[in-house]
BAFI-3210 file (N, C-alpha, C; in Angstrom, 3 decimals, decimal comma, padded with zeros to 6 digits):
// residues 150
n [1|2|3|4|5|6|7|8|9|10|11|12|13|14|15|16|17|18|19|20|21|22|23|24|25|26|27|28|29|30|31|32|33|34|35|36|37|38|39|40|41|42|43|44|45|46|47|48|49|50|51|52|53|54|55|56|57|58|59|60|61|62|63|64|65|66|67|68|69|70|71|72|73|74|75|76|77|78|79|80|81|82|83|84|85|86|87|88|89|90|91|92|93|94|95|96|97|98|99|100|101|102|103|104|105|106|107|108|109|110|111|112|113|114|115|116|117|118|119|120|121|122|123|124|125|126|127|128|129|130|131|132|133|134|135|136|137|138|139|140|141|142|143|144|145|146|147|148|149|150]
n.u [027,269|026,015|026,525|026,724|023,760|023,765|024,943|022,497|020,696|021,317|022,066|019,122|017,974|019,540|018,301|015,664|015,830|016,319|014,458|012,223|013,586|013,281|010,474|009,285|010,473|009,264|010,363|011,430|012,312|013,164|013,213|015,876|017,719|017,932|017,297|013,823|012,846|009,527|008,202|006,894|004,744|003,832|002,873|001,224|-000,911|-001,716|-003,254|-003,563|-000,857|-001,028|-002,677|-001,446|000,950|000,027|-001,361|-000,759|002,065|003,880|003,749|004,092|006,326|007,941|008,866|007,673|008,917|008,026|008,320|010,509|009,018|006,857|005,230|004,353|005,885|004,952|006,325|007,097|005,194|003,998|001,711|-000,116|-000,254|-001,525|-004,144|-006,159|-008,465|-008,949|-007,189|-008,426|-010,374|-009,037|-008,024|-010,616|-011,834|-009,423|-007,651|-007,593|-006,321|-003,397|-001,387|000,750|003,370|005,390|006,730|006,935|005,527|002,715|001,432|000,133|-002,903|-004,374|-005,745|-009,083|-008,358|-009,637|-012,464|-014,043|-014,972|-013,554|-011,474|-009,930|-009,564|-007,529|-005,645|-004,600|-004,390|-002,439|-000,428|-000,491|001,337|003,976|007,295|008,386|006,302|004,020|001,418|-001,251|-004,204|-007,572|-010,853|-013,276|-016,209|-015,208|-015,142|-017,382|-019,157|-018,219|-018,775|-018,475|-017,666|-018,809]
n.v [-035,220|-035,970|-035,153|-032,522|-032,428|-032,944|-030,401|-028,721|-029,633|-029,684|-026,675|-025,545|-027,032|-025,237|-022,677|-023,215|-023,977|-021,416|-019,754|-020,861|-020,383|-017,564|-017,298|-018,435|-016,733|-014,372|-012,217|-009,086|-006,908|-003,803|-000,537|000,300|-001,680|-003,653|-005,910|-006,895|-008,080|-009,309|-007,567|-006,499|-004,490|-005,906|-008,179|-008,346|-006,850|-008,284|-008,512|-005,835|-005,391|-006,952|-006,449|-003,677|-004,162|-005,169|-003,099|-000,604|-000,262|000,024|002,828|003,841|002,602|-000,409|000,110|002,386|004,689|006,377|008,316|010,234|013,405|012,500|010,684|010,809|010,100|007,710|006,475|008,068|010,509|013,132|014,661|012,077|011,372|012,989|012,758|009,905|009,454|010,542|009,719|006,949|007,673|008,577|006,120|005,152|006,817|007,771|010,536|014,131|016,431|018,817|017,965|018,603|017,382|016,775|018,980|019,021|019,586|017,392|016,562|014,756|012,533|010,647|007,371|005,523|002,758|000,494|-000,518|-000,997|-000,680|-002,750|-003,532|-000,791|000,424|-001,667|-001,749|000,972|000,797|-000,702|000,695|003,288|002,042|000,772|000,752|002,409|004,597|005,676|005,733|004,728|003,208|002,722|002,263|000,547|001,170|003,742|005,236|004,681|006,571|007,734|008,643|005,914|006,288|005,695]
n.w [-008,137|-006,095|-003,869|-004,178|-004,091|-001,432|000,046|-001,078|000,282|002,889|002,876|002,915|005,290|006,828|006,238|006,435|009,280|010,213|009,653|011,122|014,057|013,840|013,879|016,240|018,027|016,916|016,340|015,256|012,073|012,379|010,204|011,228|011,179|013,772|015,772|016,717|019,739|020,936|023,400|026,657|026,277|023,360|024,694|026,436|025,513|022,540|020,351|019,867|019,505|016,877|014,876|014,599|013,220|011,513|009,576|010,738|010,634|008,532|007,875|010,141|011,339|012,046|014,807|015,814|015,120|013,002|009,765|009,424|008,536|006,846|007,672|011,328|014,634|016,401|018,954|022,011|021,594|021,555|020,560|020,675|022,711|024,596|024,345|024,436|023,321|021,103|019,632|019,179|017,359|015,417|014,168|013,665|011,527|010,509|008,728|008,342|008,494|009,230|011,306|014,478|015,846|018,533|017,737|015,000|012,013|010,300|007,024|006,239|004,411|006,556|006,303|007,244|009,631|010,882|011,752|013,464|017,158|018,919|017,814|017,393|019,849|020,826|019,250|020,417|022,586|023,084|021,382|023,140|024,942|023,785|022,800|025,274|025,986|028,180|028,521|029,699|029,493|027,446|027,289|025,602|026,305|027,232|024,367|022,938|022,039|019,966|016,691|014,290|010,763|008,056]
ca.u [025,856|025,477|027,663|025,491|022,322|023,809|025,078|021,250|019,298|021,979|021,479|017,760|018,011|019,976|017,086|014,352|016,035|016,590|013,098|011,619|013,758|012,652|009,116|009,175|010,756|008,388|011,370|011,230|013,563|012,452|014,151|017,153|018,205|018,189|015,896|013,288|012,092|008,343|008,104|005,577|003,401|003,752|002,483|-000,536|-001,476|-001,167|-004,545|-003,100|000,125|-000,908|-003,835|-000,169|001,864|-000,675|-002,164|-000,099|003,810|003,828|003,802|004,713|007,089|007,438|009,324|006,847|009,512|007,534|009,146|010,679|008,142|005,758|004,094|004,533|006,228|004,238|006,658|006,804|004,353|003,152|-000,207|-000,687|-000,316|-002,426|-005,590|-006,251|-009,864|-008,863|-006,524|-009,523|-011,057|-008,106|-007,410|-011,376|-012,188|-008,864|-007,611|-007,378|-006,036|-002,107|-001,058|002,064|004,021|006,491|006,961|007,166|004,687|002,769|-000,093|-000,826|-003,915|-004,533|-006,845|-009,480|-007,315|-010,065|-014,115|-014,949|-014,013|-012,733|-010,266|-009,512|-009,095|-006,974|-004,497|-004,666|-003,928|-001,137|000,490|000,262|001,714|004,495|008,160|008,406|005,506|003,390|000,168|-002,234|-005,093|-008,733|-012,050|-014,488|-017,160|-015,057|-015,269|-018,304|-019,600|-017,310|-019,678|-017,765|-018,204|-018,804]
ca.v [-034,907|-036,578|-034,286|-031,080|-032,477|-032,828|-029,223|-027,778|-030,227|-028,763|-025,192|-025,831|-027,232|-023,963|-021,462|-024,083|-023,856|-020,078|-019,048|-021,203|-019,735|-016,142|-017,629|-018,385|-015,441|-013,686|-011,196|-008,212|-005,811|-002,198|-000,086|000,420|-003,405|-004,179|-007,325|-006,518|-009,159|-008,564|-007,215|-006,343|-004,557|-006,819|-009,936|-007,609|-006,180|-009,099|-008,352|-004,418|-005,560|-007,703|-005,168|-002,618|-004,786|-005,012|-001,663|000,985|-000,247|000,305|004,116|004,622|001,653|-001,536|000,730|003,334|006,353|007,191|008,460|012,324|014,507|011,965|009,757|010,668|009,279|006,950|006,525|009,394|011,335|014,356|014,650|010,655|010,683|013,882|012,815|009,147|009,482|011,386|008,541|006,272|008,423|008,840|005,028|004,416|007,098|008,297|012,157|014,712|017,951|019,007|017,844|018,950|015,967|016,901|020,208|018,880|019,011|016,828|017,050|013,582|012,030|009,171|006,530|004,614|001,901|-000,511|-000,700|-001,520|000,002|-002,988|-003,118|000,480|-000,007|-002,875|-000,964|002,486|000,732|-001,119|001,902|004,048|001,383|000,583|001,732|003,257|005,042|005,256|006,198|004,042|002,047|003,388|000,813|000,691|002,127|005,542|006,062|004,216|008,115|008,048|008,030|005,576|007,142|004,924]
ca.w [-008,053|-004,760|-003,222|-004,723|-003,404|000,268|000,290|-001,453|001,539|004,360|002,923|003,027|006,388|007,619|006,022|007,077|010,792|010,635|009,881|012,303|014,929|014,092|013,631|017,195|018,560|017,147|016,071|013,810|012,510|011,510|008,867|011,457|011,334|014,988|015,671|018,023|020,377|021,543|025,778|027,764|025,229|022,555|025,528|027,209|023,978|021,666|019,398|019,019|018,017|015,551|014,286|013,945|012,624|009,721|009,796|011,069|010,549|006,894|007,999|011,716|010,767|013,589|015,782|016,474|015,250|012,193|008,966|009,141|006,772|006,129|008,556|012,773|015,055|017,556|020,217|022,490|020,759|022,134|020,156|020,481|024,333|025,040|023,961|023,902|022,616|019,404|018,661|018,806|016,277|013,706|013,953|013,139|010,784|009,617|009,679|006,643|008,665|009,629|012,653|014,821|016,944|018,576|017,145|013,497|011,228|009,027|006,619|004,788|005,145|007,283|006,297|008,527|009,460|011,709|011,735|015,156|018,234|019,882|017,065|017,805|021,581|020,834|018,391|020,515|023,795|022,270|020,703|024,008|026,279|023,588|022,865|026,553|026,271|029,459|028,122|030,262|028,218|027,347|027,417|024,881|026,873|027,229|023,234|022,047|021,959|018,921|015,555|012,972|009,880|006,596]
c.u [025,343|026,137|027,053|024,552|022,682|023,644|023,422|020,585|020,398|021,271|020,013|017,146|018,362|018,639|016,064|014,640|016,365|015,147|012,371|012,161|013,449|011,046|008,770|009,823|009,871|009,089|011,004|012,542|012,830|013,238|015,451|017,931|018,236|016,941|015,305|012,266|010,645|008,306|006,848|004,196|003,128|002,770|001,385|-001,566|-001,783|-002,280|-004,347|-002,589|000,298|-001,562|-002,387|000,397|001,409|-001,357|-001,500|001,419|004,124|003,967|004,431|005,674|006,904|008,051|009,094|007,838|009,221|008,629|009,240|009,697|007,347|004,891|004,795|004,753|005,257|005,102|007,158|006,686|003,368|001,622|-001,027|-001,247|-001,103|-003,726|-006,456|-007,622|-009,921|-007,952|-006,961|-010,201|-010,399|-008,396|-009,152|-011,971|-011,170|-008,901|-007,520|-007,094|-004,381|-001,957|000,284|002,095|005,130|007,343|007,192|005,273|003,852|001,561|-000,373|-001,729|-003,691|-005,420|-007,544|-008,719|-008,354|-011,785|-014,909|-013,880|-013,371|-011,407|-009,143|-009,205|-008,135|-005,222|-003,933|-003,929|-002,089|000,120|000,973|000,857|003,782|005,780|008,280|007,461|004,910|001,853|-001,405|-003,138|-006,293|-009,602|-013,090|-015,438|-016,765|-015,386|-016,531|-019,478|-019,289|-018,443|-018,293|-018,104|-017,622|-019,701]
c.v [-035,098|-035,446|-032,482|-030,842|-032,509|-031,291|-028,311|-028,658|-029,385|-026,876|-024,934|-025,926|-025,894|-022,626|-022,068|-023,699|-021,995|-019,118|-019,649|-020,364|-018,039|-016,550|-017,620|-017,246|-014,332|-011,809|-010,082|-007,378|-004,596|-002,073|000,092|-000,968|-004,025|-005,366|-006,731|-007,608|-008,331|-008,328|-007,204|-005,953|-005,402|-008,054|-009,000|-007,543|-006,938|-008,434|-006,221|-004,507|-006,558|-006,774|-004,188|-002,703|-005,016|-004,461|-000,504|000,933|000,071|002,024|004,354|003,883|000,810|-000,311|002,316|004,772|006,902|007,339|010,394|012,596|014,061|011,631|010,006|009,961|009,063|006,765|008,200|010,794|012,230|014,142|013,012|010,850|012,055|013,775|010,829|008,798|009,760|010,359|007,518|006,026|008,017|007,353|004,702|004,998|008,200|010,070|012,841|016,484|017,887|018,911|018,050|017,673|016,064|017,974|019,984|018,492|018,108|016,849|015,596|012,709|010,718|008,095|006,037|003,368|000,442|-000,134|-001,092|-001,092|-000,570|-003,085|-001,646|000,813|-001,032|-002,145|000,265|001,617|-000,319|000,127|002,904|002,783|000,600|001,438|002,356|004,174|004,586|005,836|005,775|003,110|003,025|002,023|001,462|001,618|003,389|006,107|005,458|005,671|007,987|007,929|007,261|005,830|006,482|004,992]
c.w [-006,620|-003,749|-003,301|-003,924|-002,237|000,412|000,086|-000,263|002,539|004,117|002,987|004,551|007,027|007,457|007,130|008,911|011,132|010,762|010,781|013,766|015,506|014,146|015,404|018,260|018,573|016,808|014,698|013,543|011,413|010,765|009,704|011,502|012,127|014,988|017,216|018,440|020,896|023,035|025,465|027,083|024,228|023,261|025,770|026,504|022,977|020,511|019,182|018,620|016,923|014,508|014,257|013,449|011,411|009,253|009,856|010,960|009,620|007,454|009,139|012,118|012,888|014,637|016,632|016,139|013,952|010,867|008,620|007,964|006,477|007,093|010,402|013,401|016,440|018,865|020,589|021,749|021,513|022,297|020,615|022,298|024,935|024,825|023,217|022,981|020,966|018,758|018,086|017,318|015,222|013,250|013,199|011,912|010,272|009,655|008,632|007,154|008,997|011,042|013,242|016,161|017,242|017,828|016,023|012,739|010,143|008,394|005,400|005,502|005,780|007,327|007,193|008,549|009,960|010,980|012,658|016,395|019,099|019,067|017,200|019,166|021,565|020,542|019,403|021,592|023,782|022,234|022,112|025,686|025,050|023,218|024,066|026,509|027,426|029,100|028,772|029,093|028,566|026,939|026,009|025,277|026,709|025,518|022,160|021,350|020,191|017,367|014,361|011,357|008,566|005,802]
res [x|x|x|x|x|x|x|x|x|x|x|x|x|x|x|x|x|x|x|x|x|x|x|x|x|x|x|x|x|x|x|x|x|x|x|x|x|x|x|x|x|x|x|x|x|x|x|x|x|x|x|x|x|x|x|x|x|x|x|x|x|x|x|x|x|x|x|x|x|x|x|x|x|x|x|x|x|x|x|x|x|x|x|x|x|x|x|x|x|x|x|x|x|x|x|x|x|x|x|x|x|x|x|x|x|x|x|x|x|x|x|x|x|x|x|x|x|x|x|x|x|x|x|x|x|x|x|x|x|x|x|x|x|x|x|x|x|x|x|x|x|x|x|x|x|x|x|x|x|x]
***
């Protein structure tokens, strides 16, 4: 019995010490299995990629390459990186037309994902500065134009 309970506290110990170590890493792993440590956007960005990570990964998954046929891919994204204003938009009031990315099409709607535009400046400037994207960043001020629509 004594001999049981060591092995269930060691194996306890090994989980207990394995999730802490991803806890602090700060590590993820998308649907391809690779673990992805956070860079540069992840540290600049921190308040987008947390707002993506519980908002927009579920669809454009952590690794920004989307899911063929359904949901677009975020890293080097045509439509994303041509128009950072309109990304503003989608992210605050959501999209309900067919969009082409990268010469593929897709047509499912896109919910509002945020409710305030620094949330939406947060997420947007995130997204085009992550994955090797070079997208620059956009300020509040440029899209407060924007009507949020609830």
């Amino acid at each position: 019995m004594k001999k049981i309970l060591s092995i269930l506290t060691l194996a306890a110990l090994v989980i207990f010490a394995g999730v802490t170590f991803a806890a602090n890493k700060k590590s993820v792993k998308p649907n391809d299995g690779k673990v992805v440590v956070p860079g540069d956007a992840e540290t600049k960005f921190a308040k987008g990629y947390e707002i993506y990570k519980a908002k927009c990964a579920a669809c454009h998954q952590l690794n920004g390459e989307g899911v063929t046929g359904a949901f677009p891919p975020l890293k080097n994204s045509d439509y994303l990186l041509a128009d950072k204003k309109r990304a503003v938009n989608q992210v605050l009031n959501g999209s309900n037309h067919e969009i082409t990315v990268n010469g593929a099409k897709y047509n499912i709607a896109m919910p509002p994902q945020v409710d305030n535009y620094e949330d939406a400046v947060a997420v947007i400037n995130y997204v085009l500065n992550a994955w090797g994207n070079k997208g620059g960043t956009i300020t509040v001020d440029e899209v407060k134009d924007i009507k949020i629509k609830r």
